[in-house]
Phi, psi and omega in degrees: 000127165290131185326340174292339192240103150246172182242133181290106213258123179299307193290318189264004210022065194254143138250112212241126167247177194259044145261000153087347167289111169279162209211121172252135155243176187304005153281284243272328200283321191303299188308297172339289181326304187268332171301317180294326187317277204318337185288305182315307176327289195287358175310301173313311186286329201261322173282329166258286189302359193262304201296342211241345172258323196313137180304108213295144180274120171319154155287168187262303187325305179321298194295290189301358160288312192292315180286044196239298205292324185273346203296145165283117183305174193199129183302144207245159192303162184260005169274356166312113195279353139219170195275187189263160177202165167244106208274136164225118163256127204242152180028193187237174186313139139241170194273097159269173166224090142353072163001288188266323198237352171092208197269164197212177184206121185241173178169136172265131176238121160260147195225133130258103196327105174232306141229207165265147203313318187295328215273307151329272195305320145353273186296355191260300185266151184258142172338329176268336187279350193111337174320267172012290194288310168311315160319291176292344149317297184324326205275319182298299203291340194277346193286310198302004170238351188218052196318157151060031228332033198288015160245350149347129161208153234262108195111341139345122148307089164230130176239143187228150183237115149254182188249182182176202348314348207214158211229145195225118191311337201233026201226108182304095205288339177267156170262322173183131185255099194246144182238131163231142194224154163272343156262322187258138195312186166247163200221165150218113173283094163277131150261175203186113171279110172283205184249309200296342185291143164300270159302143160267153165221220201240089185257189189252165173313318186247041168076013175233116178308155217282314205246169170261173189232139111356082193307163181275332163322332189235022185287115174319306192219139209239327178265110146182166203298292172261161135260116180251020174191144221221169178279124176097005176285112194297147165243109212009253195255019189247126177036197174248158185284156182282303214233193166224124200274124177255135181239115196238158176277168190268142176095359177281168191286118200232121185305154120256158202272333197233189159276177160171183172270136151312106205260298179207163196229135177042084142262164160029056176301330191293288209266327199258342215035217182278145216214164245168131167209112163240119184279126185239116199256350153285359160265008202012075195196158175216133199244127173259160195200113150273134161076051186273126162252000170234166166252116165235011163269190172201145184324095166126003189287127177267116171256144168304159151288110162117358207253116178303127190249343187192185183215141180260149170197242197245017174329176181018221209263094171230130197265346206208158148328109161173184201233101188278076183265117171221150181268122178251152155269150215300326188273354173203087184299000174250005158269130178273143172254143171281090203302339158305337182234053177254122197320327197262011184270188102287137148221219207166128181277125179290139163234140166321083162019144191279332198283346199256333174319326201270357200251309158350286198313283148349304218253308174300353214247320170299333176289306174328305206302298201290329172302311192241000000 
């Protein structure tokens, strides 16, 4: 080794060459001179020049908003059932008065898509406050524009009007519902009571309701508030639903759409209550009816189309008033059929009365105002 090549003793910053003599030479002193400068500098800068600038500190609440806001959506999978979201709950219930629905006490809620609805509207509102329950409205009107919500996406909109103070099972709690989506179009939901309906329901800007109906010739059940469950809609962890729920007060009338024979009445009472199976063998379909509180047929009894066969109401395992309509194939009693795209139903979008648009009209725009 030559006086050019020494070796760096790391703890002293020694050089040693290899005759064992030390040796600084002037580079070394230089390299030395400024590396302490630099210790001094930052000495300075971080106990004094800090002390007298530092910058005021964020809440952490703050920093986890924000990186919540720069983080890039991420698409939510489409077998999910529901998309993800976030809450911003804004002021409290105030007093309207309403046109069409009279006086009502409201409060606007905004939402940005983040996590799951439930799970979100959970942490914002408490259970006794009712989430729960606004979760399964939400759930109702969004499927029909956004089945399976797999067009969802994380920066997603919704804005909500609900009604209160207290959120009620029996009660329609949304008023109006608005959705912007970055994939999936965007909607707007009124609900709206006319003066002579019985029901109120859910419509569109230009007056046609979200869901479809049933002509009433081939209608299971002609009077009632909702649909509050479509065939194949998951329940917590149990299987996808079978039928489609409509939901009545107890004692409304409940048809068959087509003819057939009567097969059987009250099985499985613990779970079906009083119950109804009719084989219609020219639709090759067999239609079942749940949760009956009157029976007006009887096993082997030949019915009309159109001929009232029962009244609905809360029997067996059922939480609520209503009516349990499922399609079977008459040849594969384990294929469910969807009485909505099923070739012998018709069905048909309800529109707001020609004489009633300008009171419609009206009713939206006062919803708009308070909504923004």
């Amino acid at each position: 080794m030559n006086d050019g090549e020494m070796i760096n003793r790391i703890g002293g910053k020694r050089f040693i060459g290899e005759d064992g003599n030390k040796k600084t030479s002037t580079g070394n002193l230089v390299f030395i001179s400024i590396f302490c400068l630099s210790v001094i500098l930052n000495f300075y800068f971080i106990f004094f020049q800090g002390k007298g600038e530092k910058p005021a500190e964020e809440d952490k609440t703050v920093l986890r908003e924000k990186a919540k806001e720069e983080a890039p959506a991420q698409a939510s999978s489409p077998g999910s059932k529901a998309a993800t979201l976030s809450t911003a709950m804004e002021g409290g219930f105030i007093d309207v008065d309403f046109p069409a629905l009279g006086k009502k006490q409201v409060k606007r809620l905004a939402f940005t898509i983040n996590s799951s609805l439930s799970q979100t509207l959970c942490a914002a509102i408490s259970k006794e406050d009712g989430c729960e329950i606004l979760t399964a409205y939400m759930s109702r009107l969004l499927n029909w524009k956004l089945p399976g919500y797999s067009d969802m996406r994380n920066g997603d909109k919704i804005g909500l009007l609900i009604e209160g103070p207290k959120l009620e099972d029996d009660n329609n709690n949304i008023l109006a519902l608005n959705f912007q989506g970055s994939k999936a179009q965007g909607f707007e939901t009124f609900y709206y009571k006319g003066p002579k309906w019985k029901y109120g329901s859910y419509f569109s800007e230009d007056g046609v309701e979200i869901f479809l109906r049933f002509r009433d010739e081939e209608a299971p059940i002609k009077d009632f508030s909702e649909i509050t469950s479509l065939v194949g809609d998951f329940r917590g962890k149990r299987k996808g639903h079978s039928g489609v729920d409509f939901k009545a007060e107890v004692g409304s009338p409940v048809y068959s759409p087509f003819e057939g024979r009567v097969l059987r009445v009250n099985w499985n009472f613990k779970f079906n209550g009083d119950c109804i199976e009719i084989d219609h063998p020219r639709e090759g379909t067999m239609a079942v009816y749940l949760h009956l509180s009157k029976v007006d047929v009887k096993p082997g009894q030949v019915v009309k189309a159109g001929q009232k066969i029962a009244e609905s109401g809360n029997t067996g395992r059922s939480f609520a008033p209503h009516l349990h309509y499922e399609l079977k194939d008459r040849n594969d009693q384990d294929k469910i059929l969807n009485p909505f795209k099923f070739k012998f139903h018709n069905t048909y979008y309800k529109k707001i009365p020609a004489d009633e648009l300008s009171s419609f009209r009206e009713h939206v725009e006062k919803v708009r105002q308070l909504m923004n």
